[in-house]
Backbone as JSON, one array per atom type, in Angstrom:
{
  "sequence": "XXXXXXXXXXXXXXXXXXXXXXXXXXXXXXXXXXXXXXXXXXXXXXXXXXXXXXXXXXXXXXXXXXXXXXXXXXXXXXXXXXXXXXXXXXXXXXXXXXXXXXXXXXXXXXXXXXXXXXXXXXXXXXXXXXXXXXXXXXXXXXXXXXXXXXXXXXXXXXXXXXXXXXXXXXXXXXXXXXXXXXXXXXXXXXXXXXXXXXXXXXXXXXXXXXXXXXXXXXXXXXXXXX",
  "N": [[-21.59, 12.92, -10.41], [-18.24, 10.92, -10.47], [-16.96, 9.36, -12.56], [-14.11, 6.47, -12.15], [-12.48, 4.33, -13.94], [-10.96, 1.39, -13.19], [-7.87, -0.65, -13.18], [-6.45, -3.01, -11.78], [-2.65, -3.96, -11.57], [-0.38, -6.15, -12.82], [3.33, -5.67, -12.25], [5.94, -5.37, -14.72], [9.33, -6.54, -15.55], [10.47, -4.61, -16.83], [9.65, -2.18, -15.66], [10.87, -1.71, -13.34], [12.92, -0.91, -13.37], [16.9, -0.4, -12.15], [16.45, -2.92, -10.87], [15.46, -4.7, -11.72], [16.85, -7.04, -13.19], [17.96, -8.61, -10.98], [15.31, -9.12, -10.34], [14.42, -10.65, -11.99], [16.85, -13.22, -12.11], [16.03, -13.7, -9.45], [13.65, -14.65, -9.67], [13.77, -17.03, -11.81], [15.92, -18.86, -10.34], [13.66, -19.25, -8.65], [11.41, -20.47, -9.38], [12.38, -21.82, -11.34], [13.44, -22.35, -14.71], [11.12, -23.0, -16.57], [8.3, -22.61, -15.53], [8.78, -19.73, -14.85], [8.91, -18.81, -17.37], [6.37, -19.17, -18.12], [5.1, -17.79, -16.35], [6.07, -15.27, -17.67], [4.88, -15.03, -20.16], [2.38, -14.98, -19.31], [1.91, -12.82, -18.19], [2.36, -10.94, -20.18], [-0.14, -11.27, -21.23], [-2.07, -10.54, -20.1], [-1.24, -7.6, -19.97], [-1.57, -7.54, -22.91], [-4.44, -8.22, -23.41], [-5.73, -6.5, -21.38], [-4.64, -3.84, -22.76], [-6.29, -4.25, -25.61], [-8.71, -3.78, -24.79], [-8.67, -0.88, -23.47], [-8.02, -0.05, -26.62], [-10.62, 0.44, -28.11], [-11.46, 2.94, -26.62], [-13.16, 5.85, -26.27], [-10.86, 8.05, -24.93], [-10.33, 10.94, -24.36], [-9.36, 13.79, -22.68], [-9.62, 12.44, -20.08], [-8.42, 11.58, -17.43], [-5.46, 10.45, -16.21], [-4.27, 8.17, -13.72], [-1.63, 6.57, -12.26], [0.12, 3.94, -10.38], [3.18, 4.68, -9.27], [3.57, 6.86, -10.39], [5.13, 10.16, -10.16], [5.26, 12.72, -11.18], [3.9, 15.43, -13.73], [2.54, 16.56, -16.74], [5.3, 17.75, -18.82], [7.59, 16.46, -17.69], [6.65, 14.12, -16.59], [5.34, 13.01, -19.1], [8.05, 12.68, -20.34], [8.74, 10.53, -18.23], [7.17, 8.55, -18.72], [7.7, 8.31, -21.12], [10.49, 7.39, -21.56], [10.25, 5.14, -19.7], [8.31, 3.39, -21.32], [10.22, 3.3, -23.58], [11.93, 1.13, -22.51], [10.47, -1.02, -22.46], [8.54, -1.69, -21.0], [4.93, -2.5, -20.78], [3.28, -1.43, -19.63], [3.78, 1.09, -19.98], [3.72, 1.69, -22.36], [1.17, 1.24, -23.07], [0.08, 3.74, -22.1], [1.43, 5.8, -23.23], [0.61, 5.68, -25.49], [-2.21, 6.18, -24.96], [-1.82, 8.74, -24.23], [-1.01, 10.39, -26.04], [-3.68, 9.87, -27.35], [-5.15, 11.56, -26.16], [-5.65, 12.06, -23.66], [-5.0, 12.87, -19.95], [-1.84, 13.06, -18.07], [-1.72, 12.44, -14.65], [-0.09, 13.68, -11.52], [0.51, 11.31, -9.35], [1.62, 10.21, -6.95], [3.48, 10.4, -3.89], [6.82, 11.79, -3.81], [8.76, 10.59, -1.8], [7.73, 9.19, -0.48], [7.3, 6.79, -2.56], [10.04, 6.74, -3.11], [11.38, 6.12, -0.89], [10.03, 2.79, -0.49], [11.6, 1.8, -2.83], [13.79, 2.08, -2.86], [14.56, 0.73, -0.03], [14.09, -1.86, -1.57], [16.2, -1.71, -3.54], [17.91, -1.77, -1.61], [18.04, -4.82, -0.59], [18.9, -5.75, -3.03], [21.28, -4.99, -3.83], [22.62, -6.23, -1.62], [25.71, -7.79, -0.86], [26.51, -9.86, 1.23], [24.93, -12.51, 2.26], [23.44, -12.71, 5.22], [23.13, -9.71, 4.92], [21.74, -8.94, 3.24], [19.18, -11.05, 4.1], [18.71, -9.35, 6.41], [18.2, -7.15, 5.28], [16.05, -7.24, 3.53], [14.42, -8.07, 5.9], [14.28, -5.98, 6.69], [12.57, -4.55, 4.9], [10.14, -6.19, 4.93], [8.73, -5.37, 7.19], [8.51, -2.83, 7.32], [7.3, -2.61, 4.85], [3.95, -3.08, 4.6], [3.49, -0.33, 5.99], [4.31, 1.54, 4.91], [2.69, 1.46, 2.19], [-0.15, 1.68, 3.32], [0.1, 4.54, 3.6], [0.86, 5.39, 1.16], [-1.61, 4.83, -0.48], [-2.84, 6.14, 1.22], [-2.03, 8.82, 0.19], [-2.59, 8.46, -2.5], [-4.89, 8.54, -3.0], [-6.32, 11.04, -2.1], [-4.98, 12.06, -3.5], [-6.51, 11.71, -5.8], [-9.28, 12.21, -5.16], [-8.9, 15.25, -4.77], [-8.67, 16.26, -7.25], [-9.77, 15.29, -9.65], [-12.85, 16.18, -11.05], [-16.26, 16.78, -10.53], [-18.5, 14.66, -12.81], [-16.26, 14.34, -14.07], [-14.01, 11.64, -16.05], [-12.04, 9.21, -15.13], [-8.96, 7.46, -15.12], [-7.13, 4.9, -13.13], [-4.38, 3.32, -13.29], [-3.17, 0.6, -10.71], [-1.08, -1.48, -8.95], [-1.81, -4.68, -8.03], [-1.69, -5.5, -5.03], [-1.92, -3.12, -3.96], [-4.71, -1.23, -1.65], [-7.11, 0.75, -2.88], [-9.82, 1.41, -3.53], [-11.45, 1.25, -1.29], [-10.92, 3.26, 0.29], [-11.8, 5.83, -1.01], [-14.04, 8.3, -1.86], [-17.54, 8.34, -1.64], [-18.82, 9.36, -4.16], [-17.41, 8.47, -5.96], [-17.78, 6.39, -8.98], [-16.36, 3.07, -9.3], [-15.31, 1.49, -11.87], [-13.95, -1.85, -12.55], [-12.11, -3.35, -14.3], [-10.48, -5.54, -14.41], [-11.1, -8.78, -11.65], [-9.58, -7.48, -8.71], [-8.88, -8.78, -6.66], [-8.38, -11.9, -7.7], [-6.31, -10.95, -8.98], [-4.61, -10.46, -7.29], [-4.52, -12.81, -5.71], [-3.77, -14.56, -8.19], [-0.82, -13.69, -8.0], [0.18, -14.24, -5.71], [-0.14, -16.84, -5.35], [2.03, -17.73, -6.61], [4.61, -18.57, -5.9], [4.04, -20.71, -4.9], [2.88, -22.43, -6.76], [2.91, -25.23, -7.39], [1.63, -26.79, -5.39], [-1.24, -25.59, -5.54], [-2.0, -25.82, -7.85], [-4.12, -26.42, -10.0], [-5.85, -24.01, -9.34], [-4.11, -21.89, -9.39], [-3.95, -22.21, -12.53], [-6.11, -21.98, -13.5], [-6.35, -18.98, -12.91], [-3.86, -17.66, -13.72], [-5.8, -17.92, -16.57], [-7.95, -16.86, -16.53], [-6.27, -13.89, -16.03], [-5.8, -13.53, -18.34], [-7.99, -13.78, -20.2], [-10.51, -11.57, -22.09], [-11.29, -8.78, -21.26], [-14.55, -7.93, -20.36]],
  "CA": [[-20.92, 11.63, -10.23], [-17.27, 10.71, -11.08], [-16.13, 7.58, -12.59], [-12.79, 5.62, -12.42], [-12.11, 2.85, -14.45], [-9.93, 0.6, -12.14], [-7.04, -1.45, -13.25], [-5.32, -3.42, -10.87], [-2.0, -4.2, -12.57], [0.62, -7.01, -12.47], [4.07, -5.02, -12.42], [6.62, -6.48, -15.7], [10.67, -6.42, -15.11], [10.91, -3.31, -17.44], [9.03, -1.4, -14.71], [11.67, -1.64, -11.97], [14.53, 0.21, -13.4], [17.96, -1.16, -12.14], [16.53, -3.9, -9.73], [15.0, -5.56, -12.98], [17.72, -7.9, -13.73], [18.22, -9.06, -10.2], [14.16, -9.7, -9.85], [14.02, -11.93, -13.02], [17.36, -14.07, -11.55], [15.28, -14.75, -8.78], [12.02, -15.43, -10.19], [14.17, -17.94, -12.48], [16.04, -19.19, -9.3], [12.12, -20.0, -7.32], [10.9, -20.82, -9.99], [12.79, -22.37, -12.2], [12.97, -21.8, -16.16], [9.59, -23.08, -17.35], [7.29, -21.94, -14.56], [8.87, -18.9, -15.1], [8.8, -18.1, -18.89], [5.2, -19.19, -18.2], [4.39, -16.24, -15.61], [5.97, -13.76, -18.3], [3.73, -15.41, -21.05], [0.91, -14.97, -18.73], [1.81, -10.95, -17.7], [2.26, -9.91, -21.13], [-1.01, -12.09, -21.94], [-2.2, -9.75, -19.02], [-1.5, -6.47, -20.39], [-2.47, -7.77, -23.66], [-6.56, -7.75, -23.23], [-5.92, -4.59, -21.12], [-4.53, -2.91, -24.11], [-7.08, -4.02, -26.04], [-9.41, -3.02, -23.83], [-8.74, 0.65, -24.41], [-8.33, 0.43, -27.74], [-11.74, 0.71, -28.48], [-12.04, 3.87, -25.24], [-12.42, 7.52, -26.23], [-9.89, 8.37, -23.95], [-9.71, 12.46, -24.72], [-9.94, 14.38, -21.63], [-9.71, 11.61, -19.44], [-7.54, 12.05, -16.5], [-4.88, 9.02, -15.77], [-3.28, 8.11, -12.48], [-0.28, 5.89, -12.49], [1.08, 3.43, -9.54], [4.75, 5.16, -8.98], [3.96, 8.15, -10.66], [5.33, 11.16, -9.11], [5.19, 13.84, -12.33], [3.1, 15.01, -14.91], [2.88, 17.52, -17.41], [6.38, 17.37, -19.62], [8.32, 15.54, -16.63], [5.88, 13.07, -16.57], [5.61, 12.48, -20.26], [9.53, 12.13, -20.32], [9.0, 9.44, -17.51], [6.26, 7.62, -19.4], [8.48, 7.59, -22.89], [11.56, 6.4, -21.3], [9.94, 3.6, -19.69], [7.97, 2.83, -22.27], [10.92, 2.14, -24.87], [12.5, 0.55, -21.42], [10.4, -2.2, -22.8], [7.33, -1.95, -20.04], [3.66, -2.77, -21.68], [1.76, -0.62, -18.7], [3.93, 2.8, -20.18], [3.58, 1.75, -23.84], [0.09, 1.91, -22.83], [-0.13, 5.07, -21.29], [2.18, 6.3, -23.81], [-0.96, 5.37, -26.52], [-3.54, 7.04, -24.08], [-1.47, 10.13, -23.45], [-1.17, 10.66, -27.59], [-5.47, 9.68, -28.11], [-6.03, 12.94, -25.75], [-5.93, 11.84, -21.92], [-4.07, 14.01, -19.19], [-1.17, 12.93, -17.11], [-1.83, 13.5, -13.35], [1.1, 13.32, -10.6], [-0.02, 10.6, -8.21], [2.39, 9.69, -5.84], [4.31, 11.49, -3.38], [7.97, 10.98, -4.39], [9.41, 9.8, -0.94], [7.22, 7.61, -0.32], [8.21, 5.9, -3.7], [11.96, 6.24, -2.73], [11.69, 5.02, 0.46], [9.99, 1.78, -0.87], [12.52, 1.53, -3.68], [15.63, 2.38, -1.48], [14.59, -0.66, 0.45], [14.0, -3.12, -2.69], [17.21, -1.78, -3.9], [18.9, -2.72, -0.45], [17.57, -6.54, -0.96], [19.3, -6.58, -4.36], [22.55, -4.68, -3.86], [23.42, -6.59, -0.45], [26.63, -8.81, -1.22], [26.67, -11.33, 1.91], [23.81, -13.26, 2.96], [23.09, -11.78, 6.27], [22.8, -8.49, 4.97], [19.98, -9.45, 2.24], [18.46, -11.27, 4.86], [18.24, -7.8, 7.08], [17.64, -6.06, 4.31], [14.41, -8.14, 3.26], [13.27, -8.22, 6.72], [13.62, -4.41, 7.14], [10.98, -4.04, 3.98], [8.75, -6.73, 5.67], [8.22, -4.14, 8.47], [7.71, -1.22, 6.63], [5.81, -2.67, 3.54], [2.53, -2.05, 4.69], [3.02, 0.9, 6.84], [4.68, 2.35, 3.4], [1.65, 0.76, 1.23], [-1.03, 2.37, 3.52], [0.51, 5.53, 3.03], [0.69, 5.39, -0.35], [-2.62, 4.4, -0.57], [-3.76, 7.47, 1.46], [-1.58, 10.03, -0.48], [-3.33, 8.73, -4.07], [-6.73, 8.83, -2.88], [-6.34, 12.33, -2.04], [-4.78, 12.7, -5.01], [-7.45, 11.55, -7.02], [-10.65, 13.0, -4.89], [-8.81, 16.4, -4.77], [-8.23, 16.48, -9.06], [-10.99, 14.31, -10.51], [-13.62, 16.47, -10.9], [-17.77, 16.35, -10.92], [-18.86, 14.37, -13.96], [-15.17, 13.99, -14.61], [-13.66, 10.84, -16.2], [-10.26, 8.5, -15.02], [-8.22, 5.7, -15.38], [-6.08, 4.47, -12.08], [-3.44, 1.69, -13.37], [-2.28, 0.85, -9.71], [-0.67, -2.54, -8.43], [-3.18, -5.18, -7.53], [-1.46, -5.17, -3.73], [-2.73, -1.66, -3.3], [-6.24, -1.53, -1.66], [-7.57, 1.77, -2.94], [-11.51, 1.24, -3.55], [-12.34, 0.97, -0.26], [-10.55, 4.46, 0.27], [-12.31, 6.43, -2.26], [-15.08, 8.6, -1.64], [-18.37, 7.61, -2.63], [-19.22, 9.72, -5.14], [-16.9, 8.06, -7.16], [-18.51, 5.07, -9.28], [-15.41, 2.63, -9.73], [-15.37, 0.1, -13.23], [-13.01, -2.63, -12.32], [-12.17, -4.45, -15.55], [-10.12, -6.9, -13.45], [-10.6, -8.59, -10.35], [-8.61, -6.95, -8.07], [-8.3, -10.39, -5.65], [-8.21, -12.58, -8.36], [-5.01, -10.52, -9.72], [-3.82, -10.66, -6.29], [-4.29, -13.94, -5.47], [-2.64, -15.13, -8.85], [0.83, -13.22, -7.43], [0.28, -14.82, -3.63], [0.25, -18.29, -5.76], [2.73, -17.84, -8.02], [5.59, -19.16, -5.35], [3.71, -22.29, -4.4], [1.91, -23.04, -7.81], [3.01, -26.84, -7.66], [0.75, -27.26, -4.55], [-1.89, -24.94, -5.65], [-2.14, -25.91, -9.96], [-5.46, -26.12, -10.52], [-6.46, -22.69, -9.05], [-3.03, -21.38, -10.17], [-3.68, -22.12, -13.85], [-7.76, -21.25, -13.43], [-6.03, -17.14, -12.22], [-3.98, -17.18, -15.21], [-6.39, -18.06, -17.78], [-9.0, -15.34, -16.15], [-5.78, -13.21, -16.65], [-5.66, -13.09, -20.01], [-9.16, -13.0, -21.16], [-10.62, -10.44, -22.68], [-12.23, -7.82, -20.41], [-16.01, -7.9, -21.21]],
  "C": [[-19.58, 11.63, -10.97], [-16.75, 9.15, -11.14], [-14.53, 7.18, -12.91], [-13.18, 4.73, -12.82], [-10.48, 2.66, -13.63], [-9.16, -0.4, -12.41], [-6.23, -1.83, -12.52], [-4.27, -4.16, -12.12], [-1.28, -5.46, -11.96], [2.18, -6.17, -13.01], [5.16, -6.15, -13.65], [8.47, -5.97, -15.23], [11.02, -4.78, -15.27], [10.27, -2.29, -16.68], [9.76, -1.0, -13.38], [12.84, -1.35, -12.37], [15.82, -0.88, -13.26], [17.27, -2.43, -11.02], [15.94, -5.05, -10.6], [15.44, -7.3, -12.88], [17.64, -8.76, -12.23], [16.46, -9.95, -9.39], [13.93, -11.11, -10.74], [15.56, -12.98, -12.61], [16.76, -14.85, -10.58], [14.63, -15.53, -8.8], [12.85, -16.77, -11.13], [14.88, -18.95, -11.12], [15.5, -20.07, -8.24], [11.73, -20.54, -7.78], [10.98, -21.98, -10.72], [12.34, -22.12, -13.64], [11.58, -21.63, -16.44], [8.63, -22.37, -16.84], [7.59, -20.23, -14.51], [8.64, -18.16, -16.44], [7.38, -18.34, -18.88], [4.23, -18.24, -17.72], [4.58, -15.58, -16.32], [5.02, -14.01, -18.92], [2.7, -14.9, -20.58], [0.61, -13.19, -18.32], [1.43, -10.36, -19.01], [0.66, -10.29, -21.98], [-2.04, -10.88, -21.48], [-2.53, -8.61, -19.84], [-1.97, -6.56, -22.26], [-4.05, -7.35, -24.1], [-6.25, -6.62, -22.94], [-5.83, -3.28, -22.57], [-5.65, -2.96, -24.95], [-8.32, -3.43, -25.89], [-9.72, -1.06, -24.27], [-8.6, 1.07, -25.75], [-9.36, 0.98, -28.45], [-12.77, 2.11, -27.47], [-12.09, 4.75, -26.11], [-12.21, 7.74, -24.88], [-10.12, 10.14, -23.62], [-10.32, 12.93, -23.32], [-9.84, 13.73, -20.58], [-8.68, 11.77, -18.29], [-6.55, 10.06, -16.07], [-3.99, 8.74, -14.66], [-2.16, 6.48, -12.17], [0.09, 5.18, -11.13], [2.16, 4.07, -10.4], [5.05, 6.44, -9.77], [4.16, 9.7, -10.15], [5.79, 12.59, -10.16], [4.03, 13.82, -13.07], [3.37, 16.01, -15.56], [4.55, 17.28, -18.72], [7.6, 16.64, -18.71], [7.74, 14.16, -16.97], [5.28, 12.55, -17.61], [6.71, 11.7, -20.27], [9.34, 10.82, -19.8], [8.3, 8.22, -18.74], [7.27, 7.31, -21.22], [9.77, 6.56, -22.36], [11.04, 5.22, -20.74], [9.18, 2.81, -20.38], [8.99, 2.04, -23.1], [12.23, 1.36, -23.85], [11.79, -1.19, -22.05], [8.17, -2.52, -21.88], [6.12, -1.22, -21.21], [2.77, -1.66, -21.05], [2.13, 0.74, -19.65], [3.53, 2.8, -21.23], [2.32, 2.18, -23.7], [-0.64, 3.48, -22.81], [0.31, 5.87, -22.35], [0.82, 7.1, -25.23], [-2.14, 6.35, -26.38], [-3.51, 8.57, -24.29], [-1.9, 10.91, -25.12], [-2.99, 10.84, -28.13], [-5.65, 10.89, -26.92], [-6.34, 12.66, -24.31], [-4.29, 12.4, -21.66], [-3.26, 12.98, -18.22], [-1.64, 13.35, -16.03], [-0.72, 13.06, -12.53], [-0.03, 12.68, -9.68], [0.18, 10.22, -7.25], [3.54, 10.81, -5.18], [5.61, 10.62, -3.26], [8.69, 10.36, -2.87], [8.75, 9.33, -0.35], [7.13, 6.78, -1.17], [9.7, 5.4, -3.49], [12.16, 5.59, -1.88], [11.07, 3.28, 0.24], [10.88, 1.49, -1.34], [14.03, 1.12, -3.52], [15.3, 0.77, -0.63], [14.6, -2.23, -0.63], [15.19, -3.04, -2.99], [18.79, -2.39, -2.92], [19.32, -3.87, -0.61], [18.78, -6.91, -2.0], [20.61, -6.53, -4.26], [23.23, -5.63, -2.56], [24.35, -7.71, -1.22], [26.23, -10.02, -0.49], [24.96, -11.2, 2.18], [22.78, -12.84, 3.96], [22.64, -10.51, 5.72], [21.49, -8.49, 3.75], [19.45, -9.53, 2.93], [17.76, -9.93, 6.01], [17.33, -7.13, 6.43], [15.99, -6.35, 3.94], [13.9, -8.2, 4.77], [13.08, -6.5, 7.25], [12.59, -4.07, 6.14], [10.0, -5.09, 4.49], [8.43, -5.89, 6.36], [7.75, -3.31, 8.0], [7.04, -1.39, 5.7], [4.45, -2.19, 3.8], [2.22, -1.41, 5.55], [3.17, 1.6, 5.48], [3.27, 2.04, 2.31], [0.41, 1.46, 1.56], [-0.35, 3.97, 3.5], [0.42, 6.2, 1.82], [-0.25, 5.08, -0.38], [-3.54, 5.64, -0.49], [-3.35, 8.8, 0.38], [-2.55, 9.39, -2.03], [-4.38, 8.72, -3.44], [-7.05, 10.29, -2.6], [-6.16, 12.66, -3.34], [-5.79, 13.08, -6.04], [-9.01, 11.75, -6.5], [-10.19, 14.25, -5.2], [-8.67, 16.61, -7.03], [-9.09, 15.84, -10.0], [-12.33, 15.31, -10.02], [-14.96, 16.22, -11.23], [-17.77, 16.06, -12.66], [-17.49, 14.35, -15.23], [-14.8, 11.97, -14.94], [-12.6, 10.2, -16.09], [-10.31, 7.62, -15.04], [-7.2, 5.82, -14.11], [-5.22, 2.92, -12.83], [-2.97, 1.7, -11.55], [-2.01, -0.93, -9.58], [-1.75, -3.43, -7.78], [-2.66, -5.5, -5.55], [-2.09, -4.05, -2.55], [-4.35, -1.91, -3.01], [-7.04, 0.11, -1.14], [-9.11, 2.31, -2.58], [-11.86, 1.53, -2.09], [-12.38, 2.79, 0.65], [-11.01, 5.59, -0.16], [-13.9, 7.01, -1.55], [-16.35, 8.18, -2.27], [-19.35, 7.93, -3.57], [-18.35, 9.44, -6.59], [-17.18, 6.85, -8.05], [-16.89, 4.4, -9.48], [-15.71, 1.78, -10.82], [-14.04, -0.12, -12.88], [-12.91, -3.56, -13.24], [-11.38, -5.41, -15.23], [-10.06, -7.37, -12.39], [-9.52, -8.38, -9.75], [-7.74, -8.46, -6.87], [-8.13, -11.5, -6.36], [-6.63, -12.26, -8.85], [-4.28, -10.79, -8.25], [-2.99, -11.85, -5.96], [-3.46, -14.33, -6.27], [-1.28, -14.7, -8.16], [0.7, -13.96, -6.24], [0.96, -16.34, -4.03], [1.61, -18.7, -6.72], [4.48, -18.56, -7.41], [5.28, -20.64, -5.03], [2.61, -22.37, -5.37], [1.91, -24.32, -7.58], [1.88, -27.37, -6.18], [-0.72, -26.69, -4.93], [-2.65, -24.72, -7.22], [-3.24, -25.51, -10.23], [-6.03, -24.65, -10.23], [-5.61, -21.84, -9.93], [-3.31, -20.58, -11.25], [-5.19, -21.69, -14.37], [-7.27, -19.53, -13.76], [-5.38, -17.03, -13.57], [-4.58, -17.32, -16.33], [-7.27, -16.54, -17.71], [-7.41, -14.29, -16.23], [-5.22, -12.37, -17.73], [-6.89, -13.46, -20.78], [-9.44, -11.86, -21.1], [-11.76, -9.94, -21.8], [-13.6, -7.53, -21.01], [-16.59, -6.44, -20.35]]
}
């Protein structure tokens, strides 16, 4: 038998490189201030528990697979330090993990990362109006042809490299819908719902119609993983 422990994640600004700055204008923008400084509150509340969470793992040996990672070994350290002191909680993490004796694995095949990215970066860089608008409706189209893709390339990943009576950790995006993918000799531990994490992000544009559930998703986001 092989087990994953399964973290669906919520992605933080410091995770998106140069398109950062132009995601948190928006989110301030849709949002507006408060409702916004309240989602970060609630992410970093997020990776919070998680962290704690493993604090108490022996990790050593452990194999770790990464949403957007496309290295490992001393590449894929590098990646994980620089975005770590980038500011992002998931690498600091990882960063923690990699140090207590768990292995980097390459998880993602890199152009099918770029080609997502290349399109997000379209969205942000377009000057006029119109051409945002394009731009955002050419990643509606391809999002989840690109998403099942990515989906299939890590599950390979991680049947072909996770071996019998081997132990991993998947951080991946709670969008991604891996589990179902996964062979079934793999036991999964899901220390957060995966549709619960979802859902919070689905709601997080129309909270003011939706409060009570809303503010239910982030509370279950930041308790402590039992």
């Amino acid at each position: 038998m092989r087990t994953l422990i399964y973290v669906p994640i919520i992605h933080t600004s410091a995770d998106l490189g140069s398109i950062a700055k132009d995601v948190t204008k928006r989110g301030i923008a849709n949002l507006g201030e408060e409702i916004w400084a309240k989602h970060i509150k609630t992410v970093e509340g997020f990776w919070d528990v998680i962290s704690h969470y493993f604090d108490s793992l022996d990790v050593k040996e452990m194999k770790i697979y990464q949403d957007g990672m496309i290295a490992e070994d001393e590449i894929g350290k590098k990646i994980v330090e620089d975005t770590a002191k980038a500011g992002s909680k998931n690498y600091q993490l990882l960063l923690r993990l990699l140090d207590k004796g768990a292995v980097l694995v390459k998880t993602e095949d890199f152009k099918l990362v770029k080609q997502e990215y290349d399109r997000l970066l379209a969205i942000t860089q377009a000057k006029a109006t119109i051409r945002k608008i394009t731009a955002f409706l050419r990643y509606k189209l391809l999002k989840n042809i690109l998403l099942n893709k990515r989906d299939g390339f890590i599950t390979r990943r991680i049947d072909q490299t996770l071996k019998v009576n081997e132990k991993a950790i998947l951080f991946i995006g709670a969008l991604h819908k891996i589990k179902k993918k996964l062979p079934k000799d793999i036991r999964v531990r899901e220390i957060k719902d995966s549709s619960k994490v979802r859902k919070y992000q689905r709601l997080l544009p129309f909270h003011n119609r939706h409060k009570k559930r809303f503010d239910e998703l982030g509370k279950y986001l930041v308790s402590e993983v039992t």
